[in-house]
C-alpha positions as CSV (number, residue, x, y, z in Angstrom):
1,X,-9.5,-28.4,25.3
2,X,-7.3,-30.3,27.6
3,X,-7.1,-30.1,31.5
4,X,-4.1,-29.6,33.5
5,X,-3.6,-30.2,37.0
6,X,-4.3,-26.7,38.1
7,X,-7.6,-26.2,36.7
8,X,-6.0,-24.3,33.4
9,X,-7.4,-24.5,30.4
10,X,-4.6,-25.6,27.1
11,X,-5.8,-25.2,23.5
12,X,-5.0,-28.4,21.7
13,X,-1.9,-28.2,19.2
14,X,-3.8,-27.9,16.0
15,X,-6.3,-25.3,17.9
16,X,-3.2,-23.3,18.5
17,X,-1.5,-23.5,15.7
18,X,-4.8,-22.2,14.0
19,X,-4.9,-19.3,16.1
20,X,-1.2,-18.3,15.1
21,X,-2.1,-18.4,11.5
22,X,-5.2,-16.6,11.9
23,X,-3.2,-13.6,13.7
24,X,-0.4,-13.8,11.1
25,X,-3.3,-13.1,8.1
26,X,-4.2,-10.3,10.2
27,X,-1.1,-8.5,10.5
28,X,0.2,-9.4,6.8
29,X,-3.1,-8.2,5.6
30,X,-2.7,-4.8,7.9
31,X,0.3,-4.6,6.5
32,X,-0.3,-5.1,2.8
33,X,-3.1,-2.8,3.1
34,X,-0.4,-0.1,4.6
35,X,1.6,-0.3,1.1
36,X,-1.5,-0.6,-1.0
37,X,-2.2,3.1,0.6
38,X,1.6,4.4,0.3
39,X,1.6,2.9,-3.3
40,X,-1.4,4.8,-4.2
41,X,-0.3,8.5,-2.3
42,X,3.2,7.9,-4.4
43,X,1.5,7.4,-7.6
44,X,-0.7,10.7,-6.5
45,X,1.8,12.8,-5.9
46,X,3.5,11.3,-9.2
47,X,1.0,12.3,-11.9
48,X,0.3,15.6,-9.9
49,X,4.0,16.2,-10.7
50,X,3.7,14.9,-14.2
51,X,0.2,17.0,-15.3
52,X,1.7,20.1,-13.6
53,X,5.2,19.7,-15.8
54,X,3.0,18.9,-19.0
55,X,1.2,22.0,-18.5
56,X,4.0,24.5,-17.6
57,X,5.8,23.2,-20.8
58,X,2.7,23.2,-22.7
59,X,2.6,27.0,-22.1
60,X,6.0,27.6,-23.2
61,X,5.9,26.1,-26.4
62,X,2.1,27.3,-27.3
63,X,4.4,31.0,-27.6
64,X,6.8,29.6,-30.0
65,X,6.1,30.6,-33.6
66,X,7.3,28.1,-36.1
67,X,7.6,29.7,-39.2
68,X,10.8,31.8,-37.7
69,X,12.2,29.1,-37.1
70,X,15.1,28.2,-39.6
């Protein structure tokens, strides 16, 4: 650390520059982990959508009887 003439304390440039890296990781990885968790509620909500269809369809058609078909 370097001294200044009022008894502050300065972290050197590289020190500093260390630091604001370190604090950008942070929030990007915050912020990655935010979609990671949206991503995975939309994919959820998706397939719930996509089961439930396949099953309401799958009772329809389980009525039909083929061989009056023409």
């Amino acid at each position: 650390m370097i001294e200044n003439s009022d008894n502050t304390y300065y972290l050197k440039s590289n020190e500093r520059i260390i630091s604001f890296y370190i604090d950008q990781f942070k929030d990007s990885s915050f912020h990655i982990r935010h979609l990671e968790n949206l991503r995975a509620t939309y994919l959820a909500f998706f397939f719930t959508v996509v089961f439930g269809s396949l099953t309401a369809i799958t009772n329809l058609v389980k009525d039909i009887n083929l061989e009056n078909i023409s």
